[in-house]
C-alpha positions as CSV (number, residue, x, y, z in Angstrom):
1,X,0.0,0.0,0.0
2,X,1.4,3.4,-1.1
3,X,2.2,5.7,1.9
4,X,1.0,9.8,1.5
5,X,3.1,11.4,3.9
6,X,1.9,15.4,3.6
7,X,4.8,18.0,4.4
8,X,3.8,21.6,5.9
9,X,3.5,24.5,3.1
10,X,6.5,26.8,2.7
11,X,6.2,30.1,1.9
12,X,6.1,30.5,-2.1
13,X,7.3,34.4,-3.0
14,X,10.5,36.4,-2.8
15,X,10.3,39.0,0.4
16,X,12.9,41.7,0.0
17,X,15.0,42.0,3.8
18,X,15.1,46.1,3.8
19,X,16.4,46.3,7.4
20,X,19.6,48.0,7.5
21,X,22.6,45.6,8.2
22,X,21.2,42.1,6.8
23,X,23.2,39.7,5.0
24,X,22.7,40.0,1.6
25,X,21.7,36.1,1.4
26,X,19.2,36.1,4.0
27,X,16.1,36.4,2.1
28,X,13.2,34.0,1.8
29,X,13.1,32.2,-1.8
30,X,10.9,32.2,-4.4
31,X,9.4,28.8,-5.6
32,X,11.2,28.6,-8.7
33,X,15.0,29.9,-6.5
34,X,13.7,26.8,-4.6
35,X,13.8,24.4,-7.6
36,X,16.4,25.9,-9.6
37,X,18.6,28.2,-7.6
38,X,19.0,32.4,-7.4
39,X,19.0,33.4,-11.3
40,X,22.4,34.1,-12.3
41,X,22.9,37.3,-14.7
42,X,23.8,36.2,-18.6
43,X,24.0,38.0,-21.4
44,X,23.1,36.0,-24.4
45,X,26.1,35.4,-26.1
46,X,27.6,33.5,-22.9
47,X,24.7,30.9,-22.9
48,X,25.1,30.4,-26.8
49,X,28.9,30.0,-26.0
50,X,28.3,28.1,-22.6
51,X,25.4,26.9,-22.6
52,X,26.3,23.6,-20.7
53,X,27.8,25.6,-17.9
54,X,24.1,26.9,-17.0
55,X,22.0,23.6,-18.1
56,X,19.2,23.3,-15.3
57,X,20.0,26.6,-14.4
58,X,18.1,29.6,-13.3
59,X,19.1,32.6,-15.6
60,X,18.4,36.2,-15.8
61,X,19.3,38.0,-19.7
62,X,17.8,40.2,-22.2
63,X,17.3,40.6,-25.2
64,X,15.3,41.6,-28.5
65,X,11.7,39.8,-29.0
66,X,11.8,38.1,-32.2
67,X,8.7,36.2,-33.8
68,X,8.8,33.1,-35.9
69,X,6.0,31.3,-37.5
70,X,8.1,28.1,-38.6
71,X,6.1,25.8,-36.4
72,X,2.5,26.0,-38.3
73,X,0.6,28.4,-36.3
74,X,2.1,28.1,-33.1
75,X,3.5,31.6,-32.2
76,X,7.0,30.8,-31.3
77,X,9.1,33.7,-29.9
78,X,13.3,33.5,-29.5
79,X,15.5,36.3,-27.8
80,X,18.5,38.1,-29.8
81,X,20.9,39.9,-28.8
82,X,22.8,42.5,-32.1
83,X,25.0,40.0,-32.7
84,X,23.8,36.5,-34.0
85,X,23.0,35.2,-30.8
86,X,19.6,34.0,-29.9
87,X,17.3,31.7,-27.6
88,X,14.0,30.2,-27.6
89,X,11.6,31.4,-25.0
90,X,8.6,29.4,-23.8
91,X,6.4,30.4,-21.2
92,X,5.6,28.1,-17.9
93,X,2.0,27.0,-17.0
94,X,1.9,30.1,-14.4
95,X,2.6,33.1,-16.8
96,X,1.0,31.8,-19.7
97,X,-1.5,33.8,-20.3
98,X,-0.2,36.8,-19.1
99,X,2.7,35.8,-22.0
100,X,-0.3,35.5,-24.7
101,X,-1.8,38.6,-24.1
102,X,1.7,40.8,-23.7
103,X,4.0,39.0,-25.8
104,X,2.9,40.5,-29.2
105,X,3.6,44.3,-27.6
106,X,6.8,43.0,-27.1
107,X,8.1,42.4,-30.8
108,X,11.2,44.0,-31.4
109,X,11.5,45.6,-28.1
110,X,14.1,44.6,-25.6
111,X,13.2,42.8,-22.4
112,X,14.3,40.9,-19.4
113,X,13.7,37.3,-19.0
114,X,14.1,34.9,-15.9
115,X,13.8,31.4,-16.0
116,X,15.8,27.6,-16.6
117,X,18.0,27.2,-19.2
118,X,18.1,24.1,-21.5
119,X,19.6,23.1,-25.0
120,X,16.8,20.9,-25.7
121,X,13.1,22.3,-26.2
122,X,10.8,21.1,-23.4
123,X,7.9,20.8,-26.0
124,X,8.5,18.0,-28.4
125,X,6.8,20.3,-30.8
126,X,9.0,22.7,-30.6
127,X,12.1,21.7,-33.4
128,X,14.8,24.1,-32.0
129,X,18.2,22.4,-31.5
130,X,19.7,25.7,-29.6
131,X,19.1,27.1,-26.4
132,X,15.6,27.4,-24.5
133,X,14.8,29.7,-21.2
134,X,11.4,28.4,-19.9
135,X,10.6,31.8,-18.0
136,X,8.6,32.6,-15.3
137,X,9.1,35.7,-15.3
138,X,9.9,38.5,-17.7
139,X,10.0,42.5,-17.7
140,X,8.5,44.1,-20.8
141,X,10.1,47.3,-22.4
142,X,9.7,50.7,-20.4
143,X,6.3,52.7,-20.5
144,X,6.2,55.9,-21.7
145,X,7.3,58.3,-19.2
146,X,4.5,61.0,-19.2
147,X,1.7,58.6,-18.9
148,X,3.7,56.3,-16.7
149,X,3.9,59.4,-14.5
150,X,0.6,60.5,-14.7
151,X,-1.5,57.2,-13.7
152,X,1.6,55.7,-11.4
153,X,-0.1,54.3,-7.9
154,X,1.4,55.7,-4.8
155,X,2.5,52.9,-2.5
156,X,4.9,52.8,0.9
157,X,7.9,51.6,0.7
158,X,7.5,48.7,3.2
159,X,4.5,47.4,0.5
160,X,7.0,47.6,-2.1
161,X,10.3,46.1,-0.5
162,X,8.3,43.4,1.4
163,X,6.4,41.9,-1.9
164,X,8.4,43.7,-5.1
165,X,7.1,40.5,-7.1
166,X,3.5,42.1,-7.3
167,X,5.0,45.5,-8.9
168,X,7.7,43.8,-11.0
169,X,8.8,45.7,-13.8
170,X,5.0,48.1,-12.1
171,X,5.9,51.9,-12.2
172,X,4.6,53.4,-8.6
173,X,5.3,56.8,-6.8
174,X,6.8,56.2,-2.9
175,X,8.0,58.9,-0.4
176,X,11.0,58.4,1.5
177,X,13.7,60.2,3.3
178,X,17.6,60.9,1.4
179,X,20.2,58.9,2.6
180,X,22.6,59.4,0.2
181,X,24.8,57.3,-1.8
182,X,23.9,54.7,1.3
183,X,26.0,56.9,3.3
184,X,24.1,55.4,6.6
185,X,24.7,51.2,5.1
186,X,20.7,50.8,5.0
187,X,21.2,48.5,2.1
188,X,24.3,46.1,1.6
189,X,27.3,47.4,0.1
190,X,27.8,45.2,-2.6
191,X,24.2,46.0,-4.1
192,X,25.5,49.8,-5.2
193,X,24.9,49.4,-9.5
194,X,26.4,52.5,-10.1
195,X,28.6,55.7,-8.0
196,X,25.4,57.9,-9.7
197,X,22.9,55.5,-7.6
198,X,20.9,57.1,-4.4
199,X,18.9,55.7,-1.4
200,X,15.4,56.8,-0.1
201,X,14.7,55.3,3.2
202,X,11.3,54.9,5.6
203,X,11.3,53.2,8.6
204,X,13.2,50.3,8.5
205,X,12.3,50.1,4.8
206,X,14.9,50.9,1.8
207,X,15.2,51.2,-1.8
208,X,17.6,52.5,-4.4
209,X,17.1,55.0,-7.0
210,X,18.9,55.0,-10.2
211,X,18.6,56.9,-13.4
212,X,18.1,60.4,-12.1
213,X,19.9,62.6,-9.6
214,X,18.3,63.7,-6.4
215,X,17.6,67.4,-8.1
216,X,15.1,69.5,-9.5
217,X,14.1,73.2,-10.5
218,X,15.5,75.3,-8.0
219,X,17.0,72.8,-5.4
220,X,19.5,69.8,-5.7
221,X,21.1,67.3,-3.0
222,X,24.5,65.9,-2.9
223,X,24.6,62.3,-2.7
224,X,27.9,62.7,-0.8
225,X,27.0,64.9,1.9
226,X,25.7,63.4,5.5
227,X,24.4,67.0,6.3
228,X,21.9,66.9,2.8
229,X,20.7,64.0,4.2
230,X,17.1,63.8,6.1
231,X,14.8,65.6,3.0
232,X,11.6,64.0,2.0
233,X,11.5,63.2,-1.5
234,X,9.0,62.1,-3.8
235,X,9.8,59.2,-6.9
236,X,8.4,57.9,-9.7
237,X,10.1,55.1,-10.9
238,X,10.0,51.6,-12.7
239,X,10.4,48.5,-10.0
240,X,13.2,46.4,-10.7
241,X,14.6,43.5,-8.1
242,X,18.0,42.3,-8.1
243,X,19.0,39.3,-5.4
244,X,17.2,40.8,-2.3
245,X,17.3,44.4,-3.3
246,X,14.9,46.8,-4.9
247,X,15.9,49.7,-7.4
248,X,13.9,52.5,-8.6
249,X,14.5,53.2,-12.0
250,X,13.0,57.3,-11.6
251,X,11.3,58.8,-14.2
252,X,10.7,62.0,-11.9
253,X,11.9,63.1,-8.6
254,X,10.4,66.2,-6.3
255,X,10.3,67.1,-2.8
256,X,8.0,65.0,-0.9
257,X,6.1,65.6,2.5
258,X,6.4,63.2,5.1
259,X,3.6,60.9,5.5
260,X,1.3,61.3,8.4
261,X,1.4,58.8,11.2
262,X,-2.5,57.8,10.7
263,X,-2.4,58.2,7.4
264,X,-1.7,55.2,4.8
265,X,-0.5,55.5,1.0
266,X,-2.9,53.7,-1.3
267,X,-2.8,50.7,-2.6
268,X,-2.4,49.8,-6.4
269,X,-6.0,49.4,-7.5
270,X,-6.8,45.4,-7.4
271,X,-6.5,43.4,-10.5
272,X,-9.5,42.3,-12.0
273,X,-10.3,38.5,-11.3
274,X,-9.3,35.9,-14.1
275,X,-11.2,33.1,-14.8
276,X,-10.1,30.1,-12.9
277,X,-8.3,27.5,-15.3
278,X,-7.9,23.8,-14.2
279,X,-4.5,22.7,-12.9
280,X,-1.9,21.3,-15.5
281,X,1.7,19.9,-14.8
282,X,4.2,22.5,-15.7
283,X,7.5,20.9,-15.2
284,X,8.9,17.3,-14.0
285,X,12.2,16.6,-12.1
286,X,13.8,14.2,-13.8
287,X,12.3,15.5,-17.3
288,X,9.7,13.5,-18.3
289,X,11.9,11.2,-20.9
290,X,15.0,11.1,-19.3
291,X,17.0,7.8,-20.0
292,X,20.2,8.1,-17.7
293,X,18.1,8.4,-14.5
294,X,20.0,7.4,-11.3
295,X,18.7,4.3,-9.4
296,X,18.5,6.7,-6.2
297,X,16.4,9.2,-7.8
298,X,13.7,10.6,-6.4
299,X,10.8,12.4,-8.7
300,X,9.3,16.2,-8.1
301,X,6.6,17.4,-10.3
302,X,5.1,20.9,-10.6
303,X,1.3,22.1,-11.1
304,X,0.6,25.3,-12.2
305,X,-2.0,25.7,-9.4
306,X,-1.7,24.9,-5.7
307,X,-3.5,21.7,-5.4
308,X,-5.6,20.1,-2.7
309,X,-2.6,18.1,-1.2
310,X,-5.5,15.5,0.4
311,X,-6.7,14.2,-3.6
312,X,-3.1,13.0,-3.8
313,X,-3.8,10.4,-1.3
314,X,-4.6,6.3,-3.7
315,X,-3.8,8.3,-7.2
316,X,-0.4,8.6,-7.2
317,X,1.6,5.2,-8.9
318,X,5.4,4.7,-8.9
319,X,5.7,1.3,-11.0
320,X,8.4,-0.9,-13.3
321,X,6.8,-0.1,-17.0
322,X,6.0,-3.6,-18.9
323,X,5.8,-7.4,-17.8
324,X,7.7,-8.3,-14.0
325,X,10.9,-9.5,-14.9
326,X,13.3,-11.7,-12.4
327,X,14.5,-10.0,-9.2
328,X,11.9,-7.2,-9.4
329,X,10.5,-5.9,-6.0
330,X,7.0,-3.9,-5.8
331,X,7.8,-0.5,-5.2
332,X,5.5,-0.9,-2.0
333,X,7.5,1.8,0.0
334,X,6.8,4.5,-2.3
335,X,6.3,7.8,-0.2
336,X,4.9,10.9,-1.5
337,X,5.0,14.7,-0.1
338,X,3.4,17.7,-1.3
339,X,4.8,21.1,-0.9
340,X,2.2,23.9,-1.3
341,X,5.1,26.9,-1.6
342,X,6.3,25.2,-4.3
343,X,3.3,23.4,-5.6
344,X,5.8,20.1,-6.3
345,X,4.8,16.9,-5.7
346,X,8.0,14.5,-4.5
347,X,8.1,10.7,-4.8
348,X,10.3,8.8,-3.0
349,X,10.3,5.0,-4.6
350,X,11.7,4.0,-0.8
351,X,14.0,1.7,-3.2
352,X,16.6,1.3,-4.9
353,X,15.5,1.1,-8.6
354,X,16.9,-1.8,-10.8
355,X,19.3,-0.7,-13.4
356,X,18.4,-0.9,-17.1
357,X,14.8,-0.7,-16.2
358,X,12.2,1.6,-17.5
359,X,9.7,3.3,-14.4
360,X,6.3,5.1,-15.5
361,X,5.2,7.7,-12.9
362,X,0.8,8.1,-13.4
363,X,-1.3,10.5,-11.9
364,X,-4.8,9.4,-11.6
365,X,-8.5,11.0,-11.9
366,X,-9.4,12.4,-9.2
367,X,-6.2,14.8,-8.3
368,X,-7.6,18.5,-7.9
369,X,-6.8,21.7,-7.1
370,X,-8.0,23.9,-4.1
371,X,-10.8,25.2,-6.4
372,X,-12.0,21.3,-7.2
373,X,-11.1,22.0,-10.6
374,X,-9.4,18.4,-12.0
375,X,-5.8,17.5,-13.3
376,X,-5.6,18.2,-16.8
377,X,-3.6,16.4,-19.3
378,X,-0.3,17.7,-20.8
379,X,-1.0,17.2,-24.7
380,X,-0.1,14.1,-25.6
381,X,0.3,12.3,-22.3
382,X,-3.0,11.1,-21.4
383,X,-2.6,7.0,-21.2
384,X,-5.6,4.9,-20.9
385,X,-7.0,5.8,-17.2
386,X,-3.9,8.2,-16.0
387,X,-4.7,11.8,-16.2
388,X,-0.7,12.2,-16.7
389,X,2.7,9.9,-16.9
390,X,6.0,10.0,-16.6
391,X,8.7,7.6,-18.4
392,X,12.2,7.0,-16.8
393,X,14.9,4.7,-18.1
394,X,16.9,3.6,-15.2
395,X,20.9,4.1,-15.5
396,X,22.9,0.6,-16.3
């Protein structure tokens, strides 16, 4: 009888540390940082030049949006840089329809992607033998700066430093006091982009500000200077995170007022609710396929949704693919643990698997997510009663 042995949710976003003196690496991890690592900085021509150095890998480059039609109607998208250097970009589950309805504005503009690199195309239909970035995660070219100005949101800066992942690549309007060029350490040395580069400060709560210098029509303060230090300044800017840190790319600066003690900054107006879409598997540790898997593996699998971690429980199968053969063992101490942060689904087979063997991995009907919508199908890999399966060949 399969065991279900369900672990405790971890938390699932990136929360910025903005108290002064914190390590730079003490910050809580996003679900993908959790799978793949912190997103390393690339430019494009290292990962055509590299690319097995950062296989598996979470990246962060950028690049030109460039559309291709070469795969029937299926809108397929790659990233260039000016030289001859380019990457195909897919989408996960998560983002994907935020990708559909953005990602033709983004033709022949330049923006930021983040997500695991690959030299393989994770969809079969995809015929690209170069690199892939399967992104969660991209920042779309600037607005422009008068109406960005105009209609930006004001928020504090503890909302914006304690969940930057909701305003992303947002452009807002915060008030906070001049430090300086971080003259007072609020924010780690290290994280200083450029000697130009300013800090606004509230509370405990810190940002910097690039782009623009702290001055303005009749007044200007020197980054330098402890005694210039103190002033209440107003920014608009464009949020950008990098590690634990958030930047303020400024499209305006002005002197600010401080804000009153009962008094809160309003929030960005709530997004309108999406339709709720059933829950599909958006990535599989070892890939789905894999023929060199290690007899000590154990398997994780992703959903796209946070799932009710109960339905798991009878519809989960770990078993040897084809007739029993000599010396097999049922996989009877197969364990299974769901981790809602991440929304991954780990099997442990509780055994050693046998060499040369091929292992099939089903989810059943039945599985849903916390709305009760069901487990979909990945195209293609619906098999007889499985919702879903997964194919292993076991390392000689």
């Amino acid at each position: 009888m399969t065991a279900c042995r369900l672990a405790p949710a971890m938390l699932g976003w990136l929360i910025v540390a903005a108290a002064p003196a914190v390590a730079q690496d003490e910050y809580t991890l996003s679900r993908y940082d959790q799978t793949y690592g912190r997103p390393v900085e690339v430019s494009l021509s290292d990962l055509a030049q590299n690319g097995s150095a950062y296989e598996g890998k979470a990246v962060k480059t950028k690049g030109i949006v460039e559309l291709s039609r070469s795969q029937g109607t299926t809108r397929v998208f790659f990233l260039r840089d000016n030289l001859t250097n380019r990457v195909l970009i897919t989408p996960v589950g998560d983002i994907a329809g935020d990708w559909q309805m953005e990602s033709l504005k983004t033709v022949g503009a330049e923006i930021e992607v983040t997500g695991v690199f690959g030299q393989t195309s994770p969809q079969p239909t995809l015929s690209w033998n170069g690199g892939v970035i399967q992104f969660w995660r991209f920042l779309g070219p600037p607005e422009e700066s008068e109406k960005a100005v105009a209609v930006a949101p004001t928020v504090t800066l503890e909302a914006l430093t304690t969940r930057p992942d909701r305003m992303e690549g947002k452009t807002v309007r915060v008030v906070g006091q001049f430090r300086g060029r971080n003259l007072f350490g609020d924010l780690p040395p290290s994280s200083e982009r450029s000697r130009s580069d300013w800090v606004i400060k509230d509370d405990v709560y810190s940002v910097w500000v690039t782009a623009k210098k702290p001055r303005g029509s009749g007044w200007e303060l020197d980054a330098g200077l402890k005694r210039d230090t103190g002033k209440w300044l107003e920014v608009v800017g464009r949020v950008e995170t990098h590690g634990n840190v958030v930047y303020l790319r400024a499209l305006k600066v002005t002197p600010g007022v401080a804000p009153k003690p009962d008094s809160q900054a309003q929030a960005p107006a709530p997004l309108p609710e999406r339709p709720k879409s059933p829950p599909v598997v958006v990535f599989a540790l070892p890939v789905d396929g894999e023929v060199d898997v290690s007899p000590r593996s154990r398997f994780v699998v992703q959903f796209s949704k946070d799932m009710d971690e109960a339905t798991f429980k009878g519809r989960v199968v770990l078993r040897y693919r084809g007739r029993p053969m000599p010396g097999d063992r049922d996989l009877d101490g197969v364990t299974i643990t769901y981790d809602g942060g991440r929304r991954a689904l780990m099997v442990d087979p509780g055994d050693v698997l046998r060499p040369g063997r091929q292992v099939e991995l089903l989810l059943l009907p039945g599985i849903v997510d916390v709305d009760g919508l069901p487990l979909e199908p990945r195209p293609g890999s619906q098999v007889g009663v499985a919702i879903d399966v997964f194919r292993y060949r076991i390392a000689g």
